[in-house]
C-alpha positions in Angstrom: -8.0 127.5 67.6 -11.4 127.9 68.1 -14.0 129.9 70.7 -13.5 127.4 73.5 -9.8 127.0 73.2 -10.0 131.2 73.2 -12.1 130.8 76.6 -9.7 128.8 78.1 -6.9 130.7 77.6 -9.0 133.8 78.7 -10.2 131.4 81.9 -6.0 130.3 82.8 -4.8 134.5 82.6 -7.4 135.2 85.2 -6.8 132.5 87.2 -3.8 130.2 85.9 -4.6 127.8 89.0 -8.1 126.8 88.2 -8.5 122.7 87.9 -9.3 121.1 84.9 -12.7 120.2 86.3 -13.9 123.6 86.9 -12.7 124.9 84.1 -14.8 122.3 82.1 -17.7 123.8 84.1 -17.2 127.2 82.6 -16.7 125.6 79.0 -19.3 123.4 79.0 -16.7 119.8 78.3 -15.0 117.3 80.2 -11.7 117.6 82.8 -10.0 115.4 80.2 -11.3 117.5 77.2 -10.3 120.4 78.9 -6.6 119.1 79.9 -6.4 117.7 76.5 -6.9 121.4 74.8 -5.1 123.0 77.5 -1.9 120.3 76.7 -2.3 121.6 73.0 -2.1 124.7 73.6 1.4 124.5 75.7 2.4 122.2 72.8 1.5 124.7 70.7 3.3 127.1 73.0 0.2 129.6 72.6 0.4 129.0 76.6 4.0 129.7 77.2 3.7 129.3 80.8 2.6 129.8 84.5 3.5 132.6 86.8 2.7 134.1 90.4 1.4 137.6 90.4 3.6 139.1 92.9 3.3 142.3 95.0 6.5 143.4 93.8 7.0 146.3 96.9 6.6 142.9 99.1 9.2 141.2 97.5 11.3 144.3 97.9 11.0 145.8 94.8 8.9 148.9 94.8 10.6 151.0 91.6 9.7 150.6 88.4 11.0 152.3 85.6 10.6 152.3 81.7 14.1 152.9 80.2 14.3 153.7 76.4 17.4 152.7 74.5 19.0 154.5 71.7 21.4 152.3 69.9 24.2 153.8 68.3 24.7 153.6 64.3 27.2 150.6 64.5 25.5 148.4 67.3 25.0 144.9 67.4 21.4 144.5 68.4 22.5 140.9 69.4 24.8 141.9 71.8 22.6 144.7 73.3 20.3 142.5 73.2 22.1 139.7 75.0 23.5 142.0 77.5 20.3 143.4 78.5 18.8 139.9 78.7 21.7 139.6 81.3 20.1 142.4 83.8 18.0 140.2 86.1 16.5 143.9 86.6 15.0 144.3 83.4 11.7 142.4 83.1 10.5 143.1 79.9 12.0 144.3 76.3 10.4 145.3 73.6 11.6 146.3 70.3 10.3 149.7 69.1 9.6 151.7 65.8 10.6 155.4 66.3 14.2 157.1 68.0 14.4 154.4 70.8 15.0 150.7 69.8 13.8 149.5 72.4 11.6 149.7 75.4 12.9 148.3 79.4 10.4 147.2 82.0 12.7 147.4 85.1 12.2 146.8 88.5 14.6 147.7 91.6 14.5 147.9 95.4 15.8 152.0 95.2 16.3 154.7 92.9 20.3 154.3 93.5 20.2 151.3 92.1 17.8 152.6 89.3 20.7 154.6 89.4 23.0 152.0 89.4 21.6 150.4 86.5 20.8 153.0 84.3 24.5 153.8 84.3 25.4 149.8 83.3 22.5 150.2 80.5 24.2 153.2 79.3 28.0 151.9 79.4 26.7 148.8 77.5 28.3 149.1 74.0 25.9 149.6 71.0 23.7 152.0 73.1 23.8 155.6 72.6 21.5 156.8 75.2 18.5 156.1 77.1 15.5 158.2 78.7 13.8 156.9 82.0 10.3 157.6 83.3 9.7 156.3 86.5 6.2 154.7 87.9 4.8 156.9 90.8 2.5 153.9 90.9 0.5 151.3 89.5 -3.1 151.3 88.7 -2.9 147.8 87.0 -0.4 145.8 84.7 -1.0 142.2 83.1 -5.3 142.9 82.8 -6.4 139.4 80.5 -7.8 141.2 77.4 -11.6 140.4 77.0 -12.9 138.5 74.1 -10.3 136.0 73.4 -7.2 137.1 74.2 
């Protein structure tokens, strides 16, 4: 990977709809260059994919939470694992040195069913506990990291 495969990656996470041809404006190459790379770098599966940055209240989801999970000495982290995967709620996991294994992004219309989850999370075998913070609100999420990613 070099500088201009760095810039278009930086290029598609501020703006994952920009054409081939103006991106090859910005880069300083061809459209086919450019789609050639870009097709790399999906092969690659450096770009995993293509989403819509949604206003999350609008789409009726206007709690967000971080949920900690405390697995228990005999858990199965593939089953907690797979059950949490299950929790269309839960948009991002991520495993976590320290007490808590793991680290939830959730997101939920109310705080009864933050509620509501929390108590599914809890009664999911292999976890011991969990702590919740919730968001009051968000300044930002998903900024593109300057400088090549």
């Amino acid at each position: 990977m070099d500088s201009i495969d760095l810039r278009l990656i930086d290029l598609l996470r501020e703006n994952a709809r920009s054409s081939y041809a103006e991106l090859a404006r910005k880069v300083g190459l061809s459209a086919p260059a450019v789609h050639e790379r870009v097709g790399k770098l999906e092969a690659a599966g450096t770009i995993r994919g293509y989403r819509a940055d949604v206003d999350h209240e609008a789409v009726g989801l206007g709690v967000t939470a971080l949920i900690g999970i405390v697995e228990d000495s005999g858990a199965d982290t593939d089953d907690v694992l797979t059950a949490v995967r299950a929790m269309p709620e839960v948009e991002s996991c991520y495993f976590m040195a320290g007490v808590e294994s793991y680290q939830l992004i959730v997101r939920v219309g109310t705080i009864a069913e933050l509620e509501q989850l929390i108590v599914r999370i809890n009664r999911t075998p292999g976890v011991a506990s969990t702590r919740t913070a919730i968001a009051l609100s968000t300044k930002w999420e998903n900024r593109p990291q300057p400088g090549g990613v």
